[in-house]
C-alpha positions as CSV (number, residue, x, y, z in Angstrom):
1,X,-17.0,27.4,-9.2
2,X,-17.8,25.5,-6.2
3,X,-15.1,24.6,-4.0
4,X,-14.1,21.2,-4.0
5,X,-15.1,18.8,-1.2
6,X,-12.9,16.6,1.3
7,X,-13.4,13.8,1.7
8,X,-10.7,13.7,4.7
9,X,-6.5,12.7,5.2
10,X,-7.5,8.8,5.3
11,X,-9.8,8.9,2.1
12,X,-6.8,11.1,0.6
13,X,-3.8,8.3,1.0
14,X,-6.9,5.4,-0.2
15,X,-6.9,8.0,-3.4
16,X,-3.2,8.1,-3.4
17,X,-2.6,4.6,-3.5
18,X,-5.4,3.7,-6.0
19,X,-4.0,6.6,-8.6
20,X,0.1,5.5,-8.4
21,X,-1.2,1.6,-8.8
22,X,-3.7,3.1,-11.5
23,X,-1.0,4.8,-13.6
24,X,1.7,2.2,-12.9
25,X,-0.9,-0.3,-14.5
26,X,-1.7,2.7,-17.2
27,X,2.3,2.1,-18.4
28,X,1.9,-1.1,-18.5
29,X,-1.3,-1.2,-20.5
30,X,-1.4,-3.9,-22.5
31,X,1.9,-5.1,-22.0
32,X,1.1,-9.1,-21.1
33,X,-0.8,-9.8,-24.6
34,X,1.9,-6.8,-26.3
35,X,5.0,-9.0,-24.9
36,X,3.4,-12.5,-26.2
37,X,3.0,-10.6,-30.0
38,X,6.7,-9.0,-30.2
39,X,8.8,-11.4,-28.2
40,X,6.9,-14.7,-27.6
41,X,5.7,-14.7,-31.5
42,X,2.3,-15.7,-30.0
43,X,-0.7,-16.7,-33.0
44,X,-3.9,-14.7,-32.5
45,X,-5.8,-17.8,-30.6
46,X,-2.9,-17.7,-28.0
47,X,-3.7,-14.4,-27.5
48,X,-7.0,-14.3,-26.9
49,X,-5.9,-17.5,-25.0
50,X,-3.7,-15.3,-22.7
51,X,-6.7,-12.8,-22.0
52,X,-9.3,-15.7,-21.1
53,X,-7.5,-18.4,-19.4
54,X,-5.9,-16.0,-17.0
55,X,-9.1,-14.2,-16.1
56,X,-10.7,-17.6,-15.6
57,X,-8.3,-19.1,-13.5
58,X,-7.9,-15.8,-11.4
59,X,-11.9,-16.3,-10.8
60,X,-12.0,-19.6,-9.6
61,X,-8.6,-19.1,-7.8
62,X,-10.8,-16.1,-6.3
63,X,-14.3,-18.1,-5.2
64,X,-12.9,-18.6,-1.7
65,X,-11.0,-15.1,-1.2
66,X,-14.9,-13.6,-1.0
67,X,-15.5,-14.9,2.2
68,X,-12.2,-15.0,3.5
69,X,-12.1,-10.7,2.9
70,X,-15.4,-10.4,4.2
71,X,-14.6,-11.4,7.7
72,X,-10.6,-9.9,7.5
73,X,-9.5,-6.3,8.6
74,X,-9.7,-4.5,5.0
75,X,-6.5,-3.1,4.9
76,X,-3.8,-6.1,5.9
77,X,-5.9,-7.5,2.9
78,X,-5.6,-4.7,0.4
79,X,-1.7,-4.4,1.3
80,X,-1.1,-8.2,0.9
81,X,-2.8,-8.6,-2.5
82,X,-0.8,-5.3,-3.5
83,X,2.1,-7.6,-2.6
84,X,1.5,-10.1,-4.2
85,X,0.6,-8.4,-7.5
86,X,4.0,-6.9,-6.9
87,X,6.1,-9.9,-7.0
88,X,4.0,-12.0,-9.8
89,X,4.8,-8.8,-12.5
90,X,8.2,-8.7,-11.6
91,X,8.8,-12.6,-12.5
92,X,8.0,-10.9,-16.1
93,X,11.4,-9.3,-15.9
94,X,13.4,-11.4,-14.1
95,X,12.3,-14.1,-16.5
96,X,12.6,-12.2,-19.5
97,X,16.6,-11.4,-18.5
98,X,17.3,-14.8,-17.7
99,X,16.2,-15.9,-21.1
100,X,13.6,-18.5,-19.0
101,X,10.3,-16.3,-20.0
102,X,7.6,-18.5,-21.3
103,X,3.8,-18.4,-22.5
104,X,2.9,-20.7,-19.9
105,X,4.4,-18.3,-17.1
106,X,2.7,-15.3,-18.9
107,X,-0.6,-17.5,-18.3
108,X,0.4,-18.2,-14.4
109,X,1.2,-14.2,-13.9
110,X,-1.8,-13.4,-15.4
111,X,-4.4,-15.8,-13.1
112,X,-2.1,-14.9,-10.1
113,X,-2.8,-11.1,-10.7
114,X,-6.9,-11.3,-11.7
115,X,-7.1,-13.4,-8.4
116,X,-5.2,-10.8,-6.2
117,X,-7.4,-7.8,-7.9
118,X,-10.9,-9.6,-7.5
119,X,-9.8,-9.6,-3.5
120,X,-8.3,-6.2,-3.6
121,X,-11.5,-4.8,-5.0
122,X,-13.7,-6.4,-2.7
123,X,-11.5,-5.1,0.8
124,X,-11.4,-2.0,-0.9
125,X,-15.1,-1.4,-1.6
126,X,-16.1,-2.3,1.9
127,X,-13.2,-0.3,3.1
128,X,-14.4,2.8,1.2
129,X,-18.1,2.1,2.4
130,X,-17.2,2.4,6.1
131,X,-14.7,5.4,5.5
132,X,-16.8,7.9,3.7
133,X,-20.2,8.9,3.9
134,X,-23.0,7.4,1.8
135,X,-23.7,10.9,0.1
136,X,-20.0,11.3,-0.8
137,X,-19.8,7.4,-1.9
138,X,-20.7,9.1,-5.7
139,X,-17.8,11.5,-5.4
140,X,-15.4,9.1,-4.4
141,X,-16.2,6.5,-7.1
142,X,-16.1,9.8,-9.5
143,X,-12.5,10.2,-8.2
144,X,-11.5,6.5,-8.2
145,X,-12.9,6.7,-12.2
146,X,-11.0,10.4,-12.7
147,X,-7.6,8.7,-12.1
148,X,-8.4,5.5,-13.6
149,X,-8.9,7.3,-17.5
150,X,-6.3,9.4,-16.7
151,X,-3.8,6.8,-15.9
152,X,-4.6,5.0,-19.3
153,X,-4.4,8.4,-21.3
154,X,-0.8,9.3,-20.2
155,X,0.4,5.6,-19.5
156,X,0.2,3.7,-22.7
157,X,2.0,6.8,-24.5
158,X,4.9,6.8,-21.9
159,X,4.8,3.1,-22.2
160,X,5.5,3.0,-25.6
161,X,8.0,5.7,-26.1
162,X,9.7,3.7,-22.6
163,X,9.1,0.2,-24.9
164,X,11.1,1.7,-27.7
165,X,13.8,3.0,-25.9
166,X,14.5,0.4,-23.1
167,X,13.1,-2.9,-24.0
168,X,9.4,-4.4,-24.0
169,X,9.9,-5.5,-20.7
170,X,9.8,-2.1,-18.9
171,X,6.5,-1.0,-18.2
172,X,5.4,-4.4,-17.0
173,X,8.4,-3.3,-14.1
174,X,7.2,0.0,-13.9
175,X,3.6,-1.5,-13.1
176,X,5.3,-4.0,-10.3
177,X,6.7,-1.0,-8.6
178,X,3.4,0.5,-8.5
179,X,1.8,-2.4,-6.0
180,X,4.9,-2.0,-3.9
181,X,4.1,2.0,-3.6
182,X,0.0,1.5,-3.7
183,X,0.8,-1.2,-0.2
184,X,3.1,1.8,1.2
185,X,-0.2,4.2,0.8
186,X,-2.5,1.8,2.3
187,X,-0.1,1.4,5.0
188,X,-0.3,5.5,5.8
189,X,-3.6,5.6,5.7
190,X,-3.4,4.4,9.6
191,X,-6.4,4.0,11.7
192,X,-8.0,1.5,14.2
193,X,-9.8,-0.9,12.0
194,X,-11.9,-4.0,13.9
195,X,-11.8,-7.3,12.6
196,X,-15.4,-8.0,11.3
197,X,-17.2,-11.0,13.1
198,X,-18.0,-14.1,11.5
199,X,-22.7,-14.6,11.9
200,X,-22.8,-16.8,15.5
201,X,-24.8,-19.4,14.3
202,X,-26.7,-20.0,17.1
203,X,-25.0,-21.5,20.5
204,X,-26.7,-24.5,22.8
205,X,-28.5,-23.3,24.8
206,X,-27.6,-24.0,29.1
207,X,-28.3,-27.4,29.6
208,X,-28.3,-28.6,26.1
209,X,-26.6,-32.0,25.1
210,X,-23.8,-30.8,23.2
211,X,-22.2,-33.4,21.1
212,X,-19.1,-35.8,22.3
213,X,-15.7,-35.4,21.9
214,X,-14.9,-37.3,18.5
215,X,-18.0,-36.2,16.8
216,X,-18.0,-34.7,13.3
217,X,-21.3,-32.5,13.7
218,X,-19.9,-29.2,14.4
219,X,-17.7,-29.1,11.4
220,X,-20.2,-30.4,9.0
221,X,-22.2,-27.6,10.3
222,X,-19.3,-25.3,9.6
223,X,-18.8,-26.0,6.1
224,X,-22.7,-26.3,5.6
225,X,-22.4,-22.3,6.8
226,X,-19.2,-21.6,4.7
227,X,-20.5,-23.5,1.4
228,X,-23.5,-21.1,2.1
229,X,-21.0,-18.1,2.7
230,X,-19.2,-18.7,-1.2
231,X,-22.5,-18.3,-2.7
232,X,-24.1,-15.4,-0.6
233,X,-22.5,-12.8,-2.7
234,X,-24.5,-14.2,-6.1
235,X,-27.7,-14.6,-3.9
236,X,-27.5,-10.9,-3.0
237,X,-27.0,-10.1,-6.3
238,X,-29.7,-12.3,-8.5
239,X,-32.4,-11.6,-5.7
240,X,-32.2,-8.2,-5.7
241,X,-33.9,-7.1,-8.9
242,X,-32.2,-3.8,-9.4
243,X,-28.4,-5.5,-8.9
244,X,-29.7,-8.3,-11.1
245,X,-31.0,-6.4,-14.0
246,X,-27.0,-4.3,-14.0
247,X,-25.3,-7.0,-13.4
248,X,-25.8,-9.2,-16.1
249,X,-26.1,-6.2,-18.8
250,X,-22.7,-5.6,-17.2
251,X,-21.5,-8.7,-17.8
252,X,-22.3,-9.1,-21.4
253,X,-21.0,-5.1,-21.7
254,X,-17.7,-5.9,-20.3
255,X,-17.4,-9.2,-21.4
256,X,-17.4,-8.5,-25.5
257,X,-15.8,-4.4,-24.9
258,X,-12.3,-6.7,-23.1
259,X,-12.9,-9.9,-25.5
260,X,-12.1,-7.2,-28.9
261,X,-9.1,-6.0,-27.3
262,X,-6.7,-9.1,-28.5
263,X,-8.4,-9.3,-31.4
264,X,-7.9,-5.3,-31.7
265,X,-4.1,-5.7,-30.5
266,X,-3.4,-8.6,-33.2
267,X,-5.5,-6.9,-36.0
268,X,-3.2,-3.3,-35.7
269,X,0.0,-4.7,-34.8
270,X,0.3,-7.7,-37.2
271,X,-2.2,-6.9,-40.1
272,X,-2.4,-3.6,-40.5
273,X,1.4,-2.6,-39.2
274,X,0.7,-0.2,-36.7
275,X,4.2,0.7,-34.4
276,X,3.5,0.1,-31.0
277,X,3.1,4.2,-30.0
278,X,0.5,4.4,-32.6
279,X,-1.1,1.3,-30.5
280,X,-0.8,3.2,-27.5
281,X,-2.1,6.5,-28.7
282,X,-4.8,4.9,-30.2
283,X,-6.1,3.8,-26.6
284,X,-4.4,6.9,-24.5
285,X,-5.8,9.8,-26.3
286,X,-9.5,8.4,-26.1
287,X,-9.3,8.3,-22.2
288,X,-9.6,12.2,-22.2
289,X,-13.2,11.5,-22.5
290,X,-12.8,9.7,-19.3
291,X,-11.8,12.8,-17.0
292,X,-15.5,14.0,-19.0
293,X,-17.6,11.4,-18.2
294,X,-16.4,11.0,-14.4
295,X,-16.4,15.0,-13.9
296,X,-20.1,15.0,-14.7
297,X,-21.3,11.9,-12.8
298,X,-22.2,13.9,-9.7
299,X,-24.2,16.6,-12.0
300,X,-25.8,14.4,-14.4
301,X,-27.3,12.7,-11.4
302,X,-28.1,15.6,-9.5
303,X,-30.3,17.1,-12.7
304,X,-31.3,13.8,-14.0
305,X,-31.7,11.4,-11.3
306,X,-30.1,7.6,-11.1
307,X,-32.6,5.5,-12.9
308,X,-32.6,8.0,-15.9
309,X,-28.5,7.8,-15.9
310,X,-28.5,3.9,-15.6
311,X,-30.8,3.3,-18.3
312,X,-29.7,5.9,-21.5
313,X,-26.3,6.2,-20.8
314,X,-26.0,2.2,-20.2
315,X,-27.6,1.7,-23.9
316,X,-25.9,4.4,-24.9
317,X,-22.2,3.1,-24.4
318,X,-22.8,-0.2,-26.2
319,X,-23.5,1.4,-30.0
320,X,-19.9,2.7,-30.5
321,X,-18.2,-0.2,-30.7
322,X,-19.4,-2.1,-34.4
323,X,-17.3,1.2,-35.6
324,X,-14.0,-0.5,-35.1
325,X,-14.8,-3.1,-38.0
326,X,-13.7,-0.1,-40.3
327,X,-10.7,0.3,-39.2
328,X,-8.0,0.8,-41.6
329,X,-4.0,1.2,-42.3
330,X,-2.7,5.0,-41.8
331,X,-4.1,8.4,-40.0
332,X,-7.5,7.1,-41.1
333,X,-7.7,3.9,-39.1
334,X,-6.2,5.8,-36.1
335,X,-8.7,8.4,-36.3
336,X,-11.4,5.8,-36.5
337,X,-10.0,3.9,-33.1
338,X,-9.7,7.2,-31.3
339,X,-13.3,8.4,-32.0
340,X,-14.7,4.9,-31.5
341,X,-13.1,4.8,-28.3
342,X,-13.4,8.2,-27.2
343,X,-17.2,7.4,-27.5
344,X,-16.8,4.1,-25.8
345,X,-15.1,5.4,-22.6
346,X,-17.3,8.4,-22.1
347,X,-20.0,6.7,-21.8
348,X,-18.0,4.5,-19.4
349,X,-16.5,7.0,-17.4
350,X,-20.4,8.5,-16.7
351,X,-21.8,5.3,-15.7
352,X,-19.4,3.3,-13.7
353,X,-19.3,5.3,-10.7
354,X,-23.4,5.9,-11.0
355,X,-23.1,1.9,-10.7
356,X,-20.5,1.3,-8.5
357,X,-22.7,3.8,-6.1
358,X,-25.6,2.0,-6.7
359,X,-24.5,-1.3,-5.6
360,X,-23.1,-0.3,-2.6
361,X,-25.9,1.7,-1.7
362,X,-28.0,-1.4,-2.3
363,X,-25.9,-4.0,-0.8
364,X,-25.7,-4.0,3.7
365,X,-22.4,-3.9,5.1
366,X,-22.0,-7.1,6.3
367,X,-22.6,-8.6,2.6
368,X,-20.4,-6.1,0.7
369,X,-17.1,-7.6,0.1
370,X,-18.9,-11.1,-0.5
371,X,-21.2,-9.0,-3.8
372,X,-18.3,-7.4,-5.0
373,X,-16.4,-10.3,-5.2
374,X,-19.1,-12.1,-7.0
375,X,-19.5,-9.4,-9.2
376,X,-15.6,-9.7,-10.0
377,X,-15.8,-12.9,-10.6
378,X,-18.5,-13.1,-12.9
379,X,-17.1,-10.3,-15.0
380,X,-13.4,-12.1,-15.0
381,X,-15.4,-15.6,-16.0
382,X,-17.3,-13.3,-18.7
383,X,-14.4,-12.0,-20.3
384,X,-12.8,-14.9,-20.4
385,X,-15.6,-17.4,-21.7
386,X,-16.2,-14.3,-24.4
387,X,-12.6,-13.5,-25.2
388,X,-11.8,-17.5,-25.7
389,X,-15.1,-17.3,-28.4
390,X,-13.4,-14.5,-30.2
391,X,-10.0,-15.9,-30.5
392,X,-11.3,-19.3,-32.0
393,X,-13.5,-17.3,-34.4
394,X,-10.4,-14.8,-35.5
395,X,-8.7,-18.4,-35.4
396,X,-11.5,-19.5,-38.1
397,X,-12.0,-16.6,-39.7
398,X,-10.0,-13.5,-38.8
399,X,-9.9,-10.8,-36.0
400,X,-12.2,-7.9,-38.2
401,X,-15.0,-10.8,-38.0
402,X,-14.5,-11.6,-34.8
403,X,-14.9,-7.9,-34.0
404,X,-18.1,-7.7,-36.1
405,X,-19.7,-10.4,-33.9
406,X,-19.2,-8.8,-30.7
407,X,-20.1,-5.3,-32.2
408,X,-23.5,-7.0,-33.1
409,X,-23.8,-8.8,-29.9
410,X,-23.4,-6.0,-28.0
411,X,-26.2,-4.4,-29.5
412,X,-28.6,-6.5,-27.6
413,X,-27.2,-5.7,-24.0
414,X,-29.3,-2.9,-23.3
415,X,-32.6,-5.6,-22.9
416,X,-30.6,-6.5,-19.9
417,X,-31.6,-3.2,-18.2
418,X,-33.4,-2.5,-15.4
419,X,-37.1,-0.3,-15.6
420,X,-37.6,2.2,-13.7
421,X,-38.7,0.8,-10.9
422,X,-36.0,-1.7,-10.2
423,X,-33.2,1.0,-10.1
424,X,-34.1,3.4,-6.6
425,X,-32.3,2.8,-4.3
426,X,-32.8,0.6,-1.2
427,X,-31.1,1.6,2.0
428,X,-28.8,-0.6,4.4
429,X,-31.5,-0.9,6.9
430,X,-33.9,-2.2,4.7
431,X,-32.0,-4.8,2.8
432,X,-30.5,-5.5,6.8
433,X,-34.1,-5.9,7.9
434,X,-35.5,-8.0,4.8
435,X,-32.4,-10.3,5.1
436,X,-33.4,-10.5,9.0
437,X,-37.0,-12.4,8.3
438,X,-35.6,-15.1,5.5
């Protein structure tokens, strides 16, 4: 067995951090939409509501942050939204033992913490780019995946059994200590980090006329170049025809695989009586497959090549999930769940770091925090547009229909793919260099 590669002390405490936040969020799995069932009452269209207006508001509360990480030292920026995450979970508890906890703060926690994430993964990806190399950027994605299924797999379990014992308010505590620990591990990482500098638009040159005292020009010409700055992140993404192609099918992918899980939440809780550990188990044991999928990213690459992995495993992932319409009451319907999910997550687990790779190969340093951020907030605006569309059809009709819809729809996303020859890779220089001549 080959021995297994360093990626260095720094990259070690960015692991560190990511995994406690990872499995802190892992206990806590579920717990928003699980409180606003067991103690809140809520109907399955405020559910779904909780799921989709939270994500939504968290994007648009997020449009600005792109730019704003972009030109910030990474790390202040990853410990702050850590922070921040921090204190907006805890108001769960606090609230909940002061008899004061609501739907409507559920909804504010819930935008509060899809904004701070879409910012933390944006300082965080262009961290990572500058603090590994390019040919161990697959490994480290593979690692960032590893602890990510493994968090859910023993979190939601330990959740449970801790939700039964203590109250239904203590994962969602034990995820708000996690930011606190996750900003202590960014803090060790240490290091000299510069701050990155804002594109000088062009100064006048000696002997210009340079406009009075009074005059307006120079900051209409500054938020001319900011209003360009929001929407660079899309541009990057929707001109490049590899990133274009994998975004959208990710999109749709994500969009209907997070809009089911309200639906799935109401539909085995409330109709067919599951207890809450059977809920848990039924979306803990299936992230095995993830520790799978993320082992073999670096091989299936290596044998296969990138545009081959992209293509069948990102059609493959999208067949599983119609099975979860035959869910039923008893060891049957948890069997089902579990193998439909086990399938699900796989195929996950094998393609997301291939992506995640991808993109930031593809994407120059100076743009990275701006395209992930875009791509955050078009998945969060996704999920929510699609979750909000499955909640008022399990509203009209009920949550196994609204399951069968996405399960159909879903079908479709592998058009979305890209051929061939929009998925090889295109180098920092290059896209530096093309960007250069526009």
């Amino acid at each position: 067995m080959a021995a297994r590669r360093s990626l260095g002390r720094r990259f070690g405490w960015l692991w560190a951090a990511y995994a406690v936040s990872a499995y802190g969020s892992g206990l806590g799995f579920g717990a928003i939409p699980l409180i606003a069932v067991l103690v809140l009452h809520a109907s399955p269209a405020q559910v779904s509501a909780l799921s989709a207006v939270g994500p939504a508001v968290g994007a648009l509360l997020a449009v600005p942050l792109g730019p704003w990480v972009e030109f910030q030292r990474k790390r202040p920026v990853m410990i702050s939204m850590d922070l921040a995450r921090f204190a907006a979970m805890l108001s769960i508890p606090i609230g909940y033992a002061l008899g004061l906890l609501g739907f409507v703060q559920l909804l504010v926690v819930s935008a509060a913490v899809a904004a701070a994430k879409i910012a933390f993964n944006a300082a965080s990806g262009a961290f990572l780019k500058a603090l590994v190399r390019p040919d161990d950027l697959l490994v480290a994605n593979a690692r960032f995946e590893s602890a990510q299924w493994s968090s859910i797999a023993v979190g939601p379990p330990l959740g449970g059994a801790a939700i039964g014992l203590f109250g239904p308010v203590t994962t969602v505590l034990a995820d708000a200590l996690s930011y606190l620990l996750s900003a202590l591990g960014i803090v060790a990482i240490g290091g000299r980090e510069d701050r990155p500098r804002r594109p000088d638009p062009g100064r006048p040159q000696a002997g210009a006329n340079r406009p009075r005292a009074g005059t307006d020009r120079p900051q209409a010409g500054t938020g001319r170049r900011r209003g360009a700055e929001l929407l660079d992140g899309w541009r990057h993404l929707l001109t490049h025809p590899g990133l274009r192609a994998l975004y959208l099918n990710q999109l749709l992918v994500n969009g209907l695989i997070m809009a089911t899980e309200p639906l799935l939440a109401v539909l085995l809780l409330r109709q067919l009586g599951f207890p809450p550990w059977q809920y848990g188990l039924a979306f803990a044991a299936p992230c095995l497959g993830g520790l799978i999928g993320s082992r073999l990213a670096r091989r299936v690459v290596a044998r296969y090549g990138r545009p081959r992995i992209l293509r069948t495993v990102g059609a493959l992932r999208a067949v599983w999930l119609l099975g979860l319409v035959l869910v039923r009451p008893g060891v049957v319907g948890l069997v089902t769940v579990i193998a439909v999910e086990l399938a699900i997550i796989i195929g996950m687990s094998l393609y997301n770091p291939v992506l995640a790779t991808y993109r930031l190969d593809n994407t120059p340093p100076e743009r990275v925090a701006r395209t992930l951020s875009a791509w955050s907030i078009g998945s969060s605006a996704a999920i929510a547009a699609l979750s909000a569309l499955g909640g008022l059809l399990a509203a009209a009709t009920s949550p196994r229909t609204a399951i069968t819809v996405a399960g159909l729809l879903i079908l479709a996303s592998p058009l979305l793919l890209p051929r061939r020859e929009h998925v090889e890779p295109v180098r920092d220089a290059e896209l530096s260099a093309a960007g250069a001549h526009r």
